[in-house]
N, C-alpha and C positions, 0 to 999 in steps of 0.2 A: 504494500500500500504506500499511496504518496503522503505527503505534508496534509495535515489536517486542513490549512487553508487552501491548496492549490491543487484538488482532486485534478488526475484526467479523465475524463471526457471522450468516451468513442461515441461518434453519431451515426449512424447507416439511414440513410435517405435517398429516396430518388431524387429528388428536386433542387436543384442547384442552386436557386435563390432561397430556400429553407435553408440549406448548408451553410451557404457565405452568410444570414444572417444571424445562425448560430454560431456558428467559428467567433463571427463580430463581439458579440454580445457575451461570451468565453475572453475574448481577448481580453472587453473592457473590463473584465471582473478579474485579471491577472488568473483565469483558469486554462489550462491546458485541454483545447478538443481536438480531434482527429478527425477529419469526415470522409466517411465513402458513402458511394451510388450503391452500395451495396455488399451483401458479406464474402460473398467473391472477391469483389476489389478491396478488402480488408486482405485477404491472402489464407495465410496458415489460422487454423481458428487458434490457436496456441498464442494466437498476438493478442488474443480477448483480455488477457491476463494483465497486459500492460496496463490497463486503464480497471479506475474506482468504480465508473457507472458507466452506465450505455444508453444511449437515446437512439429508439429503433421506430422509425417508418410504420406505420402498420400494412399499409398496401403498399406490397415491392413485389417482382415478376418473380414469380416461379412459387414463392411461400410468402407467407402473409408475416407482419412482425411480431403478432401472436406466435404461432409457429416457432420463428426461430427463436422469440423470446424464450420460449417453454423447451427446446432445445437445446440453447445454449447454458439455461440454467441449471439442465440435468449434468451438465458439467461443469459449469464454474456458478456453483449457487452463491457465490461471497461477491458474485459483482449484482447490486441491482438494477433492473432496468424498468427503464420509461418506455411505453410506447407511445406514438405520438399518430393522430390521424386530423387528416383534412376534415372530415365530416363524424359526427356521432353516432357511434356503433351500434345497432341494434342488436350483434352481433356477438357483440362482448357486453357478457352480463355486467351489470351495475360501472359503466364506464366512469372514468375519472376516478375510479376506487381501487383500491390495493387490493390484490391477491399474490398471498406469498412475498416474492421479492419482484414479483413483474406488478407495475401502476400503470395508469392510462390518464392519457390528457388529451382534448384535442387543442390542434395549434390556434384555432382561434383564439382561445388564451390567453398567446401572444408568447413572443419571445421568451424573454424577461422570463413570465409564469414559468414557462417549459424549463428554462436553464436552473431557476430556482424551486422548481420543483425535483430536481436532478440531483441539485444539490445537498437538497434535504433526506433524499434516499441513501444518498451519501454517510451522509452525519447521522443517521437513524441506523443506518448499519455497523456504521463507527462506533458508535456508543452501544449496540447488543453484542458486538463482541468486547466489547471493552468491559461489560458487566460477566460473559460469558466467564472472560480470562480471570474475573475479579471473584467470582462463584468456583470457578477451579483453583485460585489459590486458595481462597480461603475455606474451601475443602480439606484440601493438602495441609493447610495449617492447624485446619480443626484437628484431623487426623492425627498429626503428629503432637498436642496437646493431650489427646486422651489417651 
């Protein structure tokens, strides 16, 4: 994991002016994002690792960002991810609501909303494991007390 202020940021979207307005809006917040057209052009999925949170498209060809969200977290459950859509899902039960470690927003929103709702997926996972590591030592400590 990175610096508690300066999580990265992988984005996977089609749309090139959602990208460039993300990447912007990451810049102006001294955040690190990375954008691809998609998980393809991200490369080896083993680069998922590099980054704290993921903001994923919901409609992209071939799988939906549902899809790969639910995918990608059967293997890297310690990154959470956003998905993000142009219109309101009828499709995804209770939208803009959490499930697990995948959330939903749509981008009417706005920027802004989306980055700092990314962020706080961040910091929310930051802090369950930081309670996790703090419940296992003071497991260990108990244990060795009695």
């Amino acid at each position: 994991m990175n610096s508690y202020l300066c999580p990265k940021i992988l984005l996977i979207d089609d749309d090139p002016t959602f990208r460039n307005v993300m990447v912007s809006v990451a810049k102006s917040s001294r955040s690190e994002m990375a954008a691809y057209e998609s998980l393809l052009d991200l490369g080896a999925l083993d680069l998922i690792m590099l980054y704290d949170v993921a903001i994923i498209d919901y409609k992209l060809e071939g799988m939906t960002g549902l899809e790969i969200s639910e995918h990608l977290n059967a293997f890297f459950e310690d990154i959470p991810m956003l998905l993000v859509s142009s219109l309101g899902r009828s499709d995804i039960p209770q939208f803009e609501k959490t499930t697990g470690d995948i959330s939903y927003i749509c981008k009417s929103a706005g920027s802004r909303k989306i980055f700092n709702t990314a962020i706080q997926l961040y910091l929310s996972k930051l802090s369950q494991k930081g309670r996790s590591n703090g419940d296992k030592l003071f497991g260990s400590i108990k244990g060795e007390i009695q």
